[in-house]
C-alpha positions in Angstrom: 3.6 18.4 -21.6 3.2 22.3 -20.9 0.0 21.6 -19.8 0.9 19.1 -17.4 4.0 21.2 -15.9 1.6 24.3 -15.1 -1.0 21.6 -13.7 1.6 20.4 -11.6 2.6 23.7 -10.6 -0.4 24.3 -9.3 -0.4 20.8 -7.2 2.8 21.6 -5.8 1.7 25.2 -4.8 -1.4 23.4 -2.9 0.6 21.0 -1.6 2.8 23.3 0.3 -0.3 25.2 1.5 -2.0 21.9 2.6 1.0 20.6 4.8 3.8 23.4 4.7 2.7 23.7 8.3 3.8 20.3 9.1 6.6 19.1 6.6 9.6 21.2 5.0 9.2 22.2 1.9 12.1 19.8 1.1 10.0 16.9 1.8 6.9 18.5 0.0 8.8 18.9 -3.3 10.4 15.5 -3.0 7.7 13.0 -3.0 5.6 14.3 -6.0 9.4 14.8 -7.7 9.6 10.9 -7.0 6.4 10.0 -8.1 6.4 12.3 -11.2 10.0 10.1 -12.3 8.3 6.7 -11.6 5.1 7.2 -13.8 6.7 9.1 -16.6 9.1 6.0 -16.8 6.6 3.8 -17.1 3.5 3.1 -19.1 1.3 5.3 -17.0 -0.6 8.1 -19.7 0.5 11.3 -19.4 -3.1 12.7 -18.5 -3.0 9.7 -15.3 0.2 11.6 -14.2 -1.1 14.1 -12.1 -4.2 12.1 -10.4 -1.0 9.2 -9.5 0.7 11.9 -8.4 -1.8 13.6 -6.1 -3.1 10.5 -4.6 0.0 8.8 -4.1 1.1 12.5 -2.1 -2.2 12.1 -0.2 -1.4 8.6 1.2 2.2 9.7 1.9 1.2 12.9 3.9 -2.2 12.1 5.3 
């Protein structure tokens, strides 16, 4: 899982690069937070995580 948190670090610091110009960093951090819960709950492989993630923030944000 420490793998995954730095990886996700590192989305979330690009993410906020990407479209801090455009969103609050309130609504940056809270999508991938909401997205990170729902596929950890489920069946989704832990490797998938950050690909769902990332996509999923894509579609949201354009």
């Amino acid at each position: 899982m420490l793998n995954i948190q730095n990886a996700l670090d590192t989305l979330r610091k690009d993410l906020h690069e990407s479209h801090g110009h455009s969103f609050s960093a309130g609504e940056i951090d809270s999508k991938p937070d909401e997205v990170i819960v729902h596929h950890l709950k489920g069946e989704t492989l832990d490797e998938f995580v950050l690909v769902m993630v990332e996509r999923e923030h894509s579609e949201y944000f354009g």
